[in-house]
Every structure is written in C-alpha cells, then in structure tokens.
C-alpha positions in Angstrom: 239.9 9.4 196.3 239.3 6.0 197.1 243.5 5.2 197.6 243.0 8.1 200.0 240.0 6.4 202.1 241.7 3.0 202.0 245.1 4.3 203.2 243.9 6.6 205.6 241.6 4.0 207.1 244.7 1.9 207.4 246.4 4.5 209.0 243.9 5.1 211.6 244.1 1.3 212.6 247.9 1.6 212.7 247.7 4.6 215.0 244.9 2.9 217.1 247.3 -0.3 217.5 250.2 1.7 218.4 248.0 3.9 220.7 246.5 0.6 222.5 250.2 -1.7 222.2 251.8 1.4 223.8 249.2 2.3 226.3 247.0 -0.4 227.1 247.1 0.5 230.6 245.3 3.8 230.4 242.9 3.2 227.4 239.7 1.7 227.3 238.3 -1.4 225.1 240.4 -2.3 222.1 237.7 -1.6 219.6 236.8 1.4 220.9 240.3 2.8 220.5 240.6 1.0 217.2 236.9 2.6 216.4 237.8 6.1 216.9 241.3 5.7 215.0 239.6 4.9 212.1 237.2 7.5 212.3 239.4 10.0 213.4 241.6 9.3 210.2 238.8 9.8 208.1 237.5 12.1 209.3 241.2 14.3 208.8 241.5 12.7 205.5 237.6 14.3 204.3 238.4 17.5 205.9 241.7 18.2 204.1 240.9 16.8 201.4 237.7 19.6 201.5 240.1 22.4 202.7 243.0 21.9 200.0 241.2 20.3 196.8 243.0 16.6 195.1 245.5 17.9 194.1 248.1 15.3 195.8 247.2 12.2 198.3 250.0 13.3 200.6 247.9 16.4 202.6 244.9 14.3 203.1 247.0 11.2 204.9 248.9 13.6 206.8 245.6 15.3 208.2 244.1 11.9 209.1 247.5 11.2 211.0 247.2 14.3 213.1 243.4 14.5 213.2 243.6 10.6 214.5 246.5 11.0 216.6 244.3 14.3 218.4 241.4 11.5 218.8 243.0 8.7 220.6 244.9 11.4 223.0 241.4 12.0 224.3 241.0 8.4 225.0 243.7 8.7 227.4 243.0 8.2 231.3 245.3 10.0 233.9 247.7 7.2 234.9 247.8 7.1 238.4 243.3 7.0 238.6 240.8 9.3 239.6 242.1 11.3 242.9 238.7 13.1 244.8 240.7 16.2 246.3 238.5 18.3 249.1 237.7 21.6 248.5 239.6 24.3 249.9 238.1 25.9 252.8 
C-alpha cells in the first residue's frame, strides 16, 4: 500500500510537469497544477484500490494516471482568452 501511495504520488508530479512543460501557456501557477496532480493521483490510486481490492499495484497506478490526467484537463484555459459574444437578438 505504501509502494502504491509513493508511486502514485510520483506519478501525479510527473503528469503535473508534463501538463505545465507542455502547456504553460494556458495553465495557471505551477503549484497549483503540480497540487492537483498529486491529488488527483491519489485520489485514483484510493479509489481503485477501494473498487478492485490489493490484489496487484498495477490497477491502482493506472487509475491515478487517468484520474490525474482528468484533473489537470480541467486546469486548462481556452487558448485564444475569454471572448464576451452578444446575445442573439
């Protein structure tokens, strides 16, 4: 359980790095995108860990990539800025 924690904390700060190297342009501050990769990993790991049992490590590190991954695409800003369109008439 702890390998799990450790690797999948790691893996959240890898994905946050990536996210923020990749896309600095259209994220906000670095530690909040390196924040909510860890926790988003964590969070993945805990819930499939809950959902399938310990039986292997793998499930749980592949649910705190996806779950993190789903947590920094929120982070995301449009790229070209916020338009204001006029309501149609």
């Amino acid at each position: 359980m702890f390998l799990e924690t450790l690797g999948s904390a790691l893996i959240g700060l890898l994905l946050g790095w990536a996210a923020f190297h990749r896309l600095a342009h259209r994220l906000p501050a670095r530690l909040l995108v390196q924040s909510t990769g860890v926790a988003g990993a964590l969070f993945g790991a805990f819930l499939t860990h809950s959902a399938l049992g310990s039986g292997s490590p793998v499930p749980a590190l592949l649910g705190a990539v996806v779950v993190s991954a789903a947590s920094l695409s929120l982070l995301v800003r449009p790229a070209g800025g916020l338009r204001r369109r006029s309501a149609p008439a």
